[in-house]
VOPAGU-2260 file (C-alpha; in pm, 1 decimal, decimal comma):
REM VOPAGU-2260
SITE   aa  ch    i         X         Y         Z
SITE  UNK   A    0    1234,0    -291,8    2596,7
SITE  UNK   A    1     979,5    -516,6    2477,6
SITE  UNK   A    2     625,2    -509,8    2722,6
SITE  UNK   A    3     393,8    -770,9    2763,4
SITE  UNK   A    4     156,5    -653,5    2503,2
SITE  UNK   A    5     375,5    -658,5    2253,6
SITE  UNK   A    6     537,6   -1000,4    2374,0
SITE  UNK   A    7     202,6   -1128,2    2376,2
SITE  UNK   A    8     139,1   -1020,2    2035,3
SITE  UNK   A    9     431,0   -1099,9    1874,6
SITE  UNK   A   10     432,7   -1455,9    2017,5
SITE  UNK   A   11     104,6   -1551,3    1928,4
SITE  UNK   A   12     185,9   -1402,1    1574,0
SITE  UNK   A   13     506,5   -1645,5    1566,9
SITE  UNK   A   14     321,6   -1934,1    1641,3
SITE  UNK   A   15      32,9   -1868,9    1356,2
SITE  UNK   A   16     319,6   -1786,5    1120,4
SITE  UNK   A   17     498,8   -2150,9    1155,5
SITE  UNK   A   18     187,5   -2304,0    1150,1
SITE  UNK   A   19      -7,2   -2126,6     858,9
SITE  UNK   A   20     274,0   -2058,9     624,7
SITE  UNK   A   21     388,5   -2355,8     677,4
SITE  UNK   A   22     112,5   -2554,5     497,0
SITE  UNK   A   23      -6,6   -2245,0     319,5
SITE  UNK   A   24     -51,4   -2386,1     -79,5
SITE  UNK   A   25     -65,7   -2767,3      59,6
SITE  UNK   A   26    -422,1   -2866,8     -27,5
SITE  UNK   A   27    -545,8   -2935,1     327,9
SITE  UNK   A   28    -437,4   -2589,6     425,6
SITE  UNK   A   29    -842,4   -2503,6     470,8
SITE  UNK   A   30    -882,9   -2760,9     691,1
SITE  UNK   A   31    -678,2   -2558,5     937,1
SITE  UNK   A   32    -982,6   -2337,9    1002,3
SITE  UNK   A   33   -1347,2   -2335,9    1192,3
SITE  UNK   A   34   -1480,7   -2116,2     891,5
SITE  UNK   A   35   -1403,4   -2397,8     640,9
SITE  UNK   A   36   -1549,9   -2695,6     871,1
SITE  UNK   A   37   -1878,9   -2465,2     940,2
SITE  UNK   A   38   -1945,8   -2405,2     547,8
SITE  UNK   A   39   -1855,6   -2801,1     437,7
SITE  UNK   A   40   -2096,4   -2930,5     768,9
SITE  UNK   A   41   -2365,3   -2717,6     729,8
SITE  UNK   A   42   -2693,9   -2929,5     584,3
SITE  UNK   A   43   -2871,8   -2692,3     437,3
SITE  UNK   A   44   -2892,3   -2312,1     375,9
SITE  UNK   A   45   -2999,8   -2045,1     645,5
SITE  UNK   A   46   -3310,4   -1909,1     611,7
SITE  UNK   A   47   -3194,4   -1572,2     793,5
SITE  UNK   A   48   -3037,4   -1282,8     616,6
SITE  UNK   A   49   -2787,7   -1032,5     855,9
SITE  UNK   A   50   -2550,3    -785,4     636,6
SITE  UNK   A   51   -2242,1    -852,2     694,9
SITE  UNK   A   52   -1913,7    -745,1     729,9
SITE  UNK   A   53   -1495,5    -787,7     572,3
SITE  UNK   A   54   -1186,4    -639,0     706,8
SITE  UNK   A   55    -806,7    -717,6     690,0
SITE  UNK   A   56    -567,1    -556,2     951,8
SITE  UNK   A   57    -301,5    -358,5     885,9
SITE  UNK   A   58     -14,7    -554,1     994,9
SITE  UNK   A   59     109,4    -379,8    1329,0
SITE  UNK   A   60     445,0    -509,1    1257,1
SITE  UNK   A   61     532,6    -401,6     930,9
SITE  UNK   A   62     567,8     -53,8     769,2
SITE  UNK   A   63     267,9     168,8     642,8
SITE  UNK   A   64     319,5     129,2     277,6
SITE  UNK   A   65     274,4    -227,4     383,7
SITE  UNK   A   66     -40,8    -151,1     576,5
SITE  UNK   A   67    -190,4       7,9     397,0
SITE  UNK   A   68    -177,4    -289,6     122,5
SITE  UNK   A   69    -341,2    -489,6     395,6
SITE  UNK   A   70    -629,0    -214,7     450,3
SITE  UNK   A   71    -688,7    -175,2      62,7
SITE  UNK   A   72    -732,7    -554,5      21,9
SITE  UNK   A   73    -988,0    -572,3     318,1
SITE  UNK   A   74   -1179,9    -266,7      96,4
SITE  UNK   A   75   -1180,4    -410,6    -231,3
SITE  UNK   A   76   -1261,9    -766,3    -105,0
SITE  UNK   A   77   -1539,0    -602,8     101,2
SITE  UNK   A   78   -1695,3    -477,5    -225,0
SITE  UNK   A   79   -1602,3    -812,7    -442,6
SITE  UNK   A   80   -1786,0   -1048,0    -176,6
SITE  UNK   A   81   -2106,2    -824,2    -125,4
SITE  UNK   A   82   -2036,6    -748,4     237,4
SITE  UNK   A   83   -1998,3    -409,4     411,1
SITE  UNK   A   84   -1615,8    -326,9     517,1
SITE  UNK   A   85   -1521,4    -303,7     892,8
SITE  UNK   A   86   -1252,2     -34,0     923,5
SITE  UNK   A   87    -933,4    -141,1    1160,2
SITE  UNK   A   88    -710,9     130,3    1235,6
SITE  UNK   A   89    -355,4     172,0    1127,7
SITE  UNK   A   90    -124,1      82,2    1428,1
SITE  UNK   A   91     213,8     145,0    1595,9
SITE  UNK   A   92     456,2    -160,9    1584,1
SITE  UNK   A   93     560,5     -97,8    1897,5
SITE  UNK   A   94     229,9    -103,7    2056,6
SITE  UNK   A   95      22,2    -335,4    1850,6
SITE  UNK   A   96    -332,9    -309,5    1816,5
SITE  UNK   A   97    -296,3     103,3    1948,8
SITE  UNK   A   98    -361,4     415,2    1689,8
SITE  UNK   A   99     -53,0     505,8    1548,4
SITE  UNK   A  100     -39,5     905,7    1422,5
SITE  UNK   A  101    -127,6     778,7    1063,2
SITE  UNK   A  102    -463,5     698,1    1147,5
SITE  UNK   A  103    -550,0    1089,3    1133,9
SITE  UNK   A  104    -324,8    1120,4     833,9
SITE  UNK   A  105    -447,9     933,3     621,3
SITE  UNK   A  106    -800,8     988,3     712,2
SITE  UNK   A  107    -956,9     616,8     580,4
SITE  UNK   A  108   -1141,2     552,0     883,2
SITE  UNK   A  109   -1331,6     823,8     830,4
SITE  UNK   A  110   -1728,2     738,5     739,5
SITE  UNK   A  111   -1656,0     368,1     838,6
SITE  UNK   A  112   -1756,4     160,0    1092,1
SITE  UNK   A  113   -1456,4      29,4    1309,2
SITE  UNK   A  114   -1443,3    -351,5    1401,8
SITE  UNK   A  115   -1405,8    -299,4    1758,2
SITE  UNK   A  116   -1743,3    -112,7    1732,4
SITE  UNK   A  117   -1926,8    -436,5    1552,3
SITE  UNK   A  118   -1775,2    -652,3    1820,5
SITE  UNK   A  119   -1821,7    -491,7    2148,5
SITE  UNK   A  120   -2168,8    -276,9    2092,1
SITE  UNK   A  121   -2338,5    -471,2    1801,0
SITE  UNK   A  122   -2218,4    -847,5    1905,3
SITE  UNK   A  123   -2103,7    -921,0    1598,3
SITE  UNK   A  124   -1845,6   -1271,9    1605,3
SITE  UNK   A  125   -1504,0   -1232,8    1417,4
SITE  UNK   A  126   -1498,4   -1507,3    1181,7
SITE  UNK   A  127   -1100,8   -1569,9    1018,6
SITE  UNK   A  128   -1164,9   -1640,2     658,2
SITE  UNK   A  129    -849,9   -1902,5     502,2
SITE  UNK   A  130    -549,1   -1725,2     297,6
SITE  UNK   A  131    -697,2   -1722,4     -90,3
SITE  UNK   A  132    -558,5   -1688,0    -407,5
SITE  UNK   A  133    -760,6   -1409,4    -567,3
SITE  UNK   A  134    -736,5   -1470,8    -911,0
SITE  UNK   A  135    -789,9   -1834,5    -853,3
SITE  UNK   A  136   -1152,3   -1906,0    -908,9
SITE  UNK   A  137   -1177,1   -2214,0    -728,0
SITE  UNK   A  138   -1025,9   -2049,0    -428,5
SITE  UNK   A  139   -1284,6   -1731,2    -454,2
SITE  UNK   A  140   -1570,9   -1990,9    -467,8
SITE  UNK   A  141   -1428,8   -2152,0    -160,2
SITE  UNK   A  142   -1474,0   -1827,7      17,7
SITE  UNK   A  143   -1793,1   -1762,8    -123,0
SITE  UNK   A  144   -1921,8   -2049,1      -7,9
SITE  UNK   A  145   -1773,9   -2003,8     319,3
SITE  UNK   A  146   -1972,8   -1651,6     347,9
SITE  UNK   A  147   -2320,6   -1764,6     269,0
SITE  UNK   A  148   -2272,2   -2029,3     546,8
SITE  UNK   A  149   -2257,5   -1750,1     795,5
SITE  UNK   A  150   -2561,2   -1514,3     640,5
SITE  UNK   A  151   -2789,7   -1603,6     941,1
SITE  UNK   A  152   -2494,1   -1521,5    1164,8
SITE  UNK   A  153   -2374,1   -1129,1    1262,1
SITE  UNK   A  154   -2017,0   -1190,1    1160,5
SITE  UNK   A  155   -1726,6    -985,8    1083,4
SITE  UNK   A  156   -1521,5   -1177,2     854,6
SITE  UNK   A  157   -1142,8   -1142,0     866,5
SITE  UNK   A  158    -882,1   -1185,3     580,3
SITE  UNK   A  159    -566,0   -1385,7     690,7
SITE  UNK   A  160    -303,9   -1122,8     781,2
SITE  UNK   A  161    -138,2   -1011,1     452,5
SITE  UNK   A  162    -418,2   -1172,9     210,5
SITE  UNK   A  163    -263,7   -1066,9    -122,3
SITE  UNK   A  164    -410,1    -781,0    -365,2
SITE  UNK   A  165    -228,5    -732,0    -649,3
SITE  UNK   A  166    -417,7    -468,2    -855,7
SITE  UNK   A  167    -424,1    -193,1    -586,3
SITE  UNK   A  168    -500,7     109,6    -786,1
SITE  UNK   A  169    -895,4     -87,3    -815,6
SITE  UNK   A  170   -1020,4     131,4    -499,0
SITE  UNK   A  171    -760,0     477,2    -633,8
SITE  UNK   A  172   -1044,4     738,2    -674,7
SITE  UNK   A  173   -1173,3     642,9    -295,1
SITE  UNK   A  174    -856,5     663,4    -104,4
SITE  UNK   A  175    -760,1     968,6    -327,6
SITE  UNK   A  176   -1124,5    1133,8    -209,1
SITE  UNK   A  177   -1056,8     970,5     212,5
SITE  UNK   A  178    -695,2    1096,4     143,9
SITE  UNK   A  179    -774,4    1466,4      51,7
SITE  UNK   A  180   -1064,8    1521,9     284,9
SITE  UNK   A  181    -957,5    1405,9     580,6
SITE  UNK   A  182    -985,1    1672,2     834,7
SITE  UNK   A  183    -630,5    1672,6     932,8
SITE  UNK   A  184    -393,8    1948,5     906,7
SITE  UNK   A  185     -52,5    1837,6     672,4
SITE  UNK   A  186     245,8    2036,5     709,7
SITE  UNK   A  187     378,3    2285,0     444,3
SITE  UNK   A  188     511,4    2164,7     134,2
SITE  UNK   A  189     896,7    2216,1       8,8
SITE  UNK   A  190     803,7    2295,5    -319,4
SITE  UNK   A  191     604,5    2623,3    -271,7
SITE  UNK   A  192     923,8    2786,1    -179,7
SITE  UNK   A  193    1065,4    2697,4    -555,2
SITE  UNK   A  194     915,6    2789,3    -891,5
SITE  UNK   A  195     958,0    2533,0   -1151,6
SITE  UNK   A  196     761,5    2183,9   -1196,4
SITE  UNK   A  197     876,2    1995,5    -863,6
SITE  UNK   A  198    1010,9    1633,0    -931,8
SITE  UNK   A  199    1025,7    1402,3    -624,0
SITE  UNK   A  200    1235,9    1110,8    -635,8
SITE  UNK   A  201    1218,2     870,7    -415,7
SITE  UNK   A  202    1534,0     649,8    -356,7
SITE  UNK   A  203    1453,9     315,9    -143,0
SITE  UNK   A  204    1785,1     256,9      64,3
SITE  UNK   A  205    1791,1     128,8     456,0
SITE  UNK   A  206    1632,0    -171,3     468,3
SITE  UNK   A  207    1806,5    -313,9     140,9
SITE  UNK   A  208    2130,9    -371,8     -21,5
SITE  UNK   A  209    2244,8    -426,5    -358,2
SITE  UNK   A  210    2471,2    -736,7    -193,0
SITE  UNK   A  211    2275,1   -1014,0       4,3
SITE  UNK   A  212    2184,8   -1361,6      24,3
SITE  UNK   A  213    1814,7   -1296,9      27,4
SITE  UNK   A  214    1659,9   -1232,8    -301,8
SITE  UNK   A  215    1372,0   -1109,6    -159,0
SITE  UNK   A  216    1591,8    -777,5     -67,1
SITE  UNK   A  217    1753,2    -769,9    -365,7
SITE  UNK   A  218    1457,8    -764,3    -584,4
SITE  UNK   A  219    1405,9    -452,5    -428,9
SITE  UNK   A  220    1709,4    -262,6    -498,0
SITE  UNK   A  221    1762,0      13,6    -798,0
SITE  UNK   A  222    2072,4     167,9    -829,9
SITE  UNK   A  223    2131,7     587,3    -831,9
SITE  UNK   A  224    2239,6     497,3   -1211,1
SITE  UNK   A  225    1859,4     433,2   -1334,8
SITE  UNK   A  226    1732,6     784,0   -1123,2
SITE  UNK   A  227    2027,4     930,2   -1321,9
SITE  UNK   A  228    1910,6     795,5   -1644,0
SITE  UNK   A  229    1535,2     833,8   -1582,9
SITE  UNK   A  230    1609,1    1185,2   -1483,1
SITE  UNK   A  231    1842,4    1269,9   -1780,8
SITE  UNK   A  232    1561,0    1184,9   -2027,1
SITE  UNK   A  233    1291,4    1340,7   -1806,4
SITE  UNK   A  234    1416,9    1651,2   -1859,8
SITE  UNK   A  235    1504,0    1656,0   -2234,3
SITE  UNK   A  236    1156,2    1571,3   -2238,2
SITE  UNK   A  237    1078,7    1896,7   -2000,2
SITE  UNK   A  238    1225,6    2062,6   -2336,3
SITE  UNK   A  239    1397,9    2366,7   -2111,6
SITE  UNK   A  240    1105,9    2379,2   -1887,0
SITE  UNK   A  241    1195,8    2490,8   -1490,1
SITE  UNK   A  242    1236,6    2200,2   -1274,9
SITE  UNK   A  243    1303,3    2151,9    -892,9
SITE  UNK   A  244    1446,4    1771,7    -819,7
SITE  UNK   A  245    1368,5    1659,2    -449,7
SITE  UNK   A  246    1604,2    1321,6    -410,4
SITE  UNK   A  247    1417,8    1135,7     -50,3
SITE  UNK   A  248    1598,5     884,6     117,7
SITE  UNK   A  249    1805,0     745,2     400,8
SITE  UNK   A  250    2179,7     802,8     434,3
SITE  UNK   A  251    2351,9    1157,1     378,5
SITE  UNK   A  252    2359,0    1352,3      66,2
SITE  UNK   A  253    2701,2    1275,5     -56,1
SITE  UNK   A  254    2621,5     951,2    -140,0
SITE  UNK   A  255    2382,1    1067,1    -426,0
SITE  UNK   A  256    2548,9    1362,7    -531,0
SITE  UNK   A  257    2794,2    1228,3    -799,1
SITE  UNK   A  258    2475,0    1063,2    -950,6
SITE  UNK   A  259    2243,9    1369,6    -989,8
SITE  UNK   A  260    2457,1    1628,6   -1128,8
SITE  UNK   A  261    2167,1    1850,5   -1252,1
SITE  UNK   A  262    2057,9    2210,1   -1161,7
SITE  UNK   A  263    1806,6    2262,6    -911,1
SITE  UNK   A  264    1851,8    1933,9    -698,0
SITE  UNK   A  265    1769,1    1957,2    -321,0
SITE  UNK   A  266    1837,7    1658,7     -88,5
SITE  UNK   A  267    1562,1    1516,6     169,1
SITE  UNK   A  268    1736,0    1301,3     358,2
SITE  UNK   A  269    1634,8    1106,8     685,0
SITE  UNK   A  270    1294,2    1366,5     689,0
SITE  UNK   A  271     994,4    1214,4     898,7
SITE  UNK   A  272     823,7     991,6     706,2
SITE  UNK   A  273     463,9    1164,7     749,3
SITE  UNK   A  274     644,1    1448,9     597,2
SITE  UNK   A  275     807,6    1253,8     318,8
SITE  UNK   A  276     479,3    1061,3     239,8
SITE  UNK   A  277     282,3    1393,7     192,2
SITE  UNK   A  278     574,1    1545,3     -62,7
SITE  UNK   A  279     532,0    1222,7    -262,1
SITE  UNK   A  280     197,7    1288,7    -267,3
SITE  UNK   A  281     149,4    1627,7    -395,5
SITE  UNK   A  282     487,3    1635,9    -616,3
SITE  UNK   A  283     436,8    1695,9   -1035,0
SITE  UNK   A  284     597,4    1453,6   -1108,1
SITE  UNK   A  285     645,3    1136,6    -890,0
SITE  UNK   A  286     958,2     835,7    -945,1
SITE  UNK   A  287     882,3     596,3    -722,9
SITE  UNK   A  288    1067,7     313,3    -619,3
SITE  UNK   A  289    1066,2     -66,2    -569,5
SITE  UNK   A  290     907,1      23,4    -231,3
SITE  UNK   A  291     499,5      33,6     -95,0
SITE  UNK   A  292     588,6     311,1     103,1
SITE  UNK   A  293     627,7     524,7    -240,9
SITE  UNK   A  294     388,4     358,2    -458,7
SITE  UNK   A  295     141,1     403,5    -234,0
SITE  UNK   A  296     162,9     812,7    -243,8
SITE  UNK   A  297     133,7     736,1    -639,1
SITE  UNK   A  298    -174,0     569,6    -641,6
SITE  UNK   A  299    -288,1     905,5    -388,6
SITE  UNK   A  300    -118,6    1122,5    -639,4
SITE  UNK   A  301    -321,4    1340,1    -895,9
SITE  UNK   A  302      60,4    1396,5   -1091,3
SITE  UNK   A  303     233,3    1223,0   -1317,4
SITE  UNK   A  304     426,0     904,3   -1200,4
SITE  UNK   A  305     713,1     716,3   -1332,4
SITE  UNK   A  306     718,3     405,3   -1223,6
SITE  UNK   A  307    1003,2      78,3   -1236,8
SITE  UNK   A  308     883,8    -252,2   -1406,9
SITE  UNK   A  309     867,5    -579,5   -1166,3
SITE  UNK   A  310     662,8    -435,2    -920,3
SITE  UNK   A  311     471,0    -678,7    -692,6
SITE  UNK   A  312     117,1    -448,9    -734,0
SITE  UNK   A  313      -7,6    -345,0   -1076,6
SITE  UNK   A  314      -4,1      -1,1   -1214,2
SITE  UNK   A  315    -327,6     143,3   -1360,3
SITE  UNK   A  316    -365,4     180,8   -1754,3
SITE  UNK   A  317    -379,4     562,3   -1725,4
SITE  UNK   A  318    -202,1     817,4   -1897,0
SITE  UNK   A  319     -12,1     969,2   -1637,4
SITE  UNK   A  320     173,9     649,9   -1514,7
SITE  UNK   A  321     473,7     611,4   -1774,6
SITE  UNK   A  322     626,3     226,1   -1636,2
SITE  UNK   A  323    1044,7     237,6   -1754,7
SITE  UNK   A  324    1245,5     -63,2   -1772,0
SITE  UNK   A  325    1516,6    -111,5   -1484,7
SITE  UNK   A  326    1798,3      -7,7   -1748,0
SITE  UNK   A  327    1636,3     365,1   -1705,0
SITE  UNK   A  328    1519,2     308,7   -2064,2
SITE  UNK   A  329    1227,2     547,8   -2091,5
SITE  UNK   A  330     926,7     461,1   -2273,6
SITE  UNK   A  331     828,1     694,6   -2555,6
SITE  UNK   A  332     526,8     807,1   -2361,9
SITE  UNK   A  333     726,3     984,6   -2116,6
SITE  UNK   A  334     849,7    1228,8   -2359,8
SITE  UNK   A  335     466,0    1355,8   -2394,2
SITE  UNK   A  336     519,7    1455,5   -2023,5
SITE  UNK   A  337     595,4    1831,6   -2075,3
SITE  UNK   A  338     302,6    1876,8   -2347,2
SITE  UNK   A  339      58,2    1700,8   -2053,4
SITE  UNK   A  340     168,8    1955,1   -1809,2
SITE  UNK   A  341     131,2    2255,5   -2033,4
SITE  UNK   A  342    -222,0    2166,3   -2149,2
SITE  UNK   A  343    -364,0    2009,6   -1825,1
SITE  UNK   A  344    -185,7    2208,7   -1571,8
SITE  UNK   A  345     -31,2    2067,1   -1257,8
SITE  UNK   A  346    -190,8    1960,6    -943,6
C-alpha cells in the first residue's frame, strides 16, 4: 500500500509531468522556469565568483539501468558546463528519495559530494535548470547563459528529471574505475565453476511484448531467433574454442530452450537483479539487449560486447564492441573475436 511519502512524491511528479511535457519543444517552454527569467532580467554581470555545482537525479521511479542514465548525464554535463558535480544517491521506487541497496553496489557516490550535503551544511540553493537539447547549440548557450547568471550565487543546479544523454560511454573509464573500487563485497560469480570462455546473454522479456499498441515497447523487443543467430556465428567464430552460454531473463527456461540448442547452455532465470547485473559485468563476452539495464553492465565491462543496432545511447568506437544488425547478421569484425581473446586474454 502506497504511504504518504510516496503519494506525495508521485503526485507532485504527475503534476510537473502534464505540465512540462506538455509544452516541452514549444518555444516558450523556458519561460516555465525562475532560472530562465533570472538570466534574461539580470542587467549586468556579477562581479562575485562561487564554484558551483550540477546534478541530475536518478529517477526514483524507474529502473536502475534507467538511473543510472540520469546519474551519468548529471556527470558528464557537470564536466561540459565547468561546474563541480553534486552526487544524488540511487533510490528505491517504493520509497523515493531513500538509499536503495545499489547505492553501495555500484559505488559512484564514492569521493563525491552529495546534494543534500551542499544544501543543508553549505547553504547552497537548488536551482532547476530547463529540459535542453544537447546537441542543439542554441539550447547549450541558453544554459550557459543561464549558469553565469548565478556565479555570484552558491547554487546547485539541477537537470530536469530525465535530461537526455545520448553518448553514454563519454564518462566509461570513470564509472569502470567507481565501479571496480567500490568497497563493497559482490557475490560469487557462475562462471568460475565452468572452464571455457563464459558468454552471457541477456534476453529483455517482462516488461515488453512482441504484440502491442505502443511502439515505444515494441521498439524494444528482439526475438530468441537473433540470440540464436548471433550465437550460431559467435561460435564458428570461437573456431572450437570452450564456451559456457549463460541465457538471463524473466520467464522459465522452456521458453528459450528450442532456440539455443548448443552445448554448454545454463539458464538464469528470474535471478536477483544485483546478481544478474554483476554476471553481465564480468562475463567474456557480453550480448546485450534493447534494454539500459544490460547496456549499462557493457559500458562497466572490460569484455567483449555484442551489441543490437537502434539503440537509444551510442556505442563507443572501440574494438571490443562488434554492433549486429537485428536480422542476427554479424558484422565481419566479430569473427576476429576468438584471435582477440587468445592474444589479449580475458578479463
Amino acid at each position: 500500500m502506497m504511504n504518504i511519502q510516496e503519494f506525495y512524491y508521485k503526485g507532485k511528479a504527475k503534476i510537473r509531468y502534464l505540465i512540462y511535457n506538455h509544452n516541452f519543444g514549444k518555444k516558450w517552454f523556458p519561460f516555465l522556469y525562475a532560472s530562465y527569467w533570472h538570466m534574461r532580467l539580470q542587467r549586468r554581470p556579477p562581479k562575485e565568483r562561487y564554484e558551483n555545482y550540477f546534478s541530475a537525479r536518478p529517477n526514483p521511479g524507474a529502473g536502475i539501468g534507467h538511473q543510472m542514465a540520469n546519474w551519468i548525464a548529471g556527470y558528464w554535463y557537470a564536466k561540459q558546463f565547468g561546474l563541480r558535480f553534486a552526487h544524488i544517491p540511487f533510490s528505491n521506487s517504493r520509497i523515493p528519495y531513500t538509499k536503495s541497496s545499489w547505492e553501495s553496489f555500484l559505488g559512484f557516490g564514492e569521493g563525491e559530494v552529495s546534494l543534500e550535503e551542499l544544501v543543508k551544511e553549505k547553504g547552497c540553493r537548488i536551482v532547476r535548470l530547463p529540459m535542453f537539447g544537447g546537441e542543439i547549440e542554441a539550447d547549450l548557450t541558453m544554459i550557459r547563459r543561464i549558469i553565469r547568471s548565478y556565479t555570484n550565487k552558491r547554487v546547485v543546479f539541477l537537470a530536469e528529471q530525465d535530461q537526455f544523454y545520448r553518448e553514454q560511454y563519454g564518462v566509461r573509464s570513470m564509472i569502470q574505475d567507481k565501479f571496480f573500487h567500490a568497497p563493497v563485497q559482490r557475490g560469487k560469480l557462475l562462471y568460475d565453476q565452468k572452464k571455457g570462455i563464459s558468454i552471457a546473454v541477456h534476453i529483455r522479456r517482462g516488461d515488453v511484448t512482441a504484440v502491442s499498441d505502443n511502439p515505444n515497447i515494441t521498439m524494444r523487443w528482439l526475438d530468441a531467433g537473433y540470440y540464436q543467430r548471433v550465437l550460431t556465428a559467435l561460435l564458428k567464430a570461437l573456431k572450437g574454442l570452450e564456451a559456457q552460454i549463460y541465457i538471463f531473463s524473466q520467464g522459465k527456461k522452456e521458453e528459450f530452450e528450442p532456440y539455443f540448442p548448443f552445448p554448454n547452455v545454463h539458464y538464469c532465470v528470474d535471478m536477483a537483479a544485483e546478481e544478474t547485473f554483476w554476471h553481465l559485468v564480468k562475463a567474456d563476452i557480453l550480448l546485450i539487449s534493447k534494454s539500459s539495464f544490460s547496456y549499462k553492465p557493457a559500458l562497466l565491462s572490460k569484455g567483449i560486447i555484442v551489441a543490437p543496432e537502434h539503440f537509444w545511447h551510442g556505442y563507443p568506437d572501440s574494438e571490443k564492441w562488434i554492433v549486429v544488425n537485428e536480422e542476427g547478421e554479424v558484422n565481419e569484425r566479430l569473427f576476429d573475436i576468438s584471435l582477440k581473446l587468445l592474444e589479449k586474454g580475458t578479463e
